[in-house]
N, C-alpha and C positions, 0 to 999 in steps of 0.2 A: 238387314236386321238379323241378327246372329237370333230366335228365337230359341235353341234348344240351348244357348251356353251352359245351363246348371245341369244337362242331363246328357252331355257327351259318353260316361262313361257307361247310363244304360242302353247305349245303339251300338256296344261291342259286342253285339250277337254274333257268333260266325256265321248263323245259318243265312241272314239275312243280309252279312256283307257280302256271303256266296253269288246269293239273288243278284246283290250289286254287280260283282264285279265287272269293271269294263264300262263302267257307266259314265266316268269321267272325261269321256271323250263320247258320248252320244247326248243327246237333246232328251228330256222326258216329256211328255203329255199327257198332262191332268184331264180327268173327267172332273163334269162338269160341280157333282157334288164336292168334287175334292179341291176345284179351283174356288169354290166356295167356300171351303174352311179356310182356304188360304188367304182369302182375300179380308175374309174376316178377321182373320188371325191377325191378321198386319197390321188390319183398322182397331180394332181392340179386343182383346182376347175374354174382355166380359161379356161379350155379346154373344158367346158360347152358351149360358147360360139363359137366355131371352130371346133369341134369334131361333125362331122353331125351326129354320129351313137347316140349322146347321147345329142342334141340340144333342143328338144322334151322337156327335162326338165332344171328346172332353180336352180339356187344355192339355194331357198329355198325345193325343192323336195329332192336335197342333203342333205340339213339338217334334213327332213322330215326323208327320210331313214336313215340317220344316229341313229336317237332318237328309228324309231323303233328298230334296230337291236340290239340296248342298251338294249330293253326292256327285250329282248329273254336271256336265259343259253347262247347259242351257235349257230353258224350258221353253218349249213352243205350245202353240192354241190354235183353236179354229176359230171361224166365226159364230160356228155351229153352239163352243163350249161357252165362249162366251156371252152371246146370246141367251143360253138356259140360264148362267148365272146371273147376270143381267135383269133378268124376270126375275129370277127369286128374290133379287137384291132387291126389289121395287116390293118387297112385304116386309121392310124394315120401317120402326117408326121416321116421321120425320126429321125428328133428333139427329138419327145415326143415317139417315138415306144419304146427306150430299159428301159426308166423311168417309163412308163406305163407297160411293162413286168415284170420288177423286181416287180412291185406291186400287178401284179396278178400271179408271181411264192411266193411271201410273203404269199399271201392270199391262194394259193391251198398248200403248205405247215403246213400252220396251222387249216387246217378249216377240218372237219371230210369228207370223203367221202363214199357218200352211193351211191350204181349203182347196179342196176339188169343186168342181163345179157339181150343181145340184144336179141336172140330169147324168152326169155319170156315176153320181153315188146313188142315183134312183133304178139305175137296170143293174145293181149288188144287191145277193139275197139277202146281205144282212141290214139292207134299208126296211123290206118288209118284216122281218125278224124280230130290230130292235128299234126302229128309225133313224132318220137323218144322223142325228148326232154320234151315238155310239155305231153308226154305218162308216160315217167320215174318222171315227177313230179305229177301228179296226180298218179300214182301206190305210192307214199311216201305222199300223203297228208295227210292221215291216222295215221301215226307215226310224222311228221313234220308240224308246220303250215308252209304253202306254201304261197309267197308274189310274187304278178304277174301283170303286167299292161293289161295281155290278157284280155279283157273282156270274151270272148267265154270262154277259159280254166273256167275261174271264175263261171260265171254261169254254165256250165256244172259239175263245180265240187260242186257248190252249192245245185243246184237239185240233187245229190246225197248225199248231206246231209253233206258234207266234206268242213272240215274248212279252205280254203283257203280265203285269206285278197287278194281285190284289192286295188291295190296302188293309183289308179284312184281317188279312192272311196273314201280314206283317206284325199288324199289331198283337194277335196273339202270340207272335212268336218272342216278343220284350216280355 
């Protein structure tokens, strides 16, 4: 789904193809609130507007994310991310629950999954830090650029030198 076609010509930031460069031959990984906009996105872009778990952002942040994930080879997930989404996706009305599921059983279907096992992301500090999930994404920053609205994860993983993108960060920068 080409999502951003009418807005190619606002994602010629330099500063932010900078961020990219290089990306088209690495794998990206969404946190979990971001694989949520995306999932949403896909299912219908008006649930932006009624869907509280994912209100936060606006049909241009959809398109936003859509362009980077373009950028990327591939995207990979954990079980960890999609699990969080998963829960949140279960506070959609009925309506939109089995529309929205089919879209993220599409998406964990196609998308590579990487997952360490639970006791070796439990003896990492950043299990107790931030927990499980954003543990097992900074344990994979290293091999995947990691795309995240956390600010803490972000800097935490930045001071470690590890290249994780906040989406925060991007967006201001259109």
């Amino acid at each position: 789904m080409e999502l951003y076609a009418v807005s190619k010509a606002s994602m010629s930031n330099s500063a932010i193809r900078s961020l990219l460069s290089g990306s088209g031959s690495r794998s990206l990984l969404l946190d979990s609130n971001l694989l949520l906009l995306w999932i949403t996105a896909q299912y219908d872009l008006r649930l932006l507007a009624t869907f509280k778990r994912v209100q936060m952002f606006t049909q241009d942040d959809a398109i936003l994310l859509a362009w980077i994930i373009d950028q990327f080879h591939s995207v990979v997930t954990t079980a960890h991310v999609v699990t969080e989404a998963s829960n949140l996706g279960n506070s959609l009305s009925s309506n939109s629950r089995r529309g929205w599921f089919t879209a993220l059983s599409e998406f964990s279907t196609t998308t590579l999954e990487e997952t360490h096992p639970l006791n070796a992301l439990a003896s990492c500090e950043e299990f107790i830090r931030f927990g499980v999930t954003d543990c097992a994404l900074s344990n994979l920053s290293s091999k995947y650029r990691v795309l995240t609205a956390d600010r803490r994860l972000s800097n935490y993983a930045r001071e470690l030198g590890l290249p994780v993108l906040n989406f925060n960060d991007l967006r201001q920068m259109i």
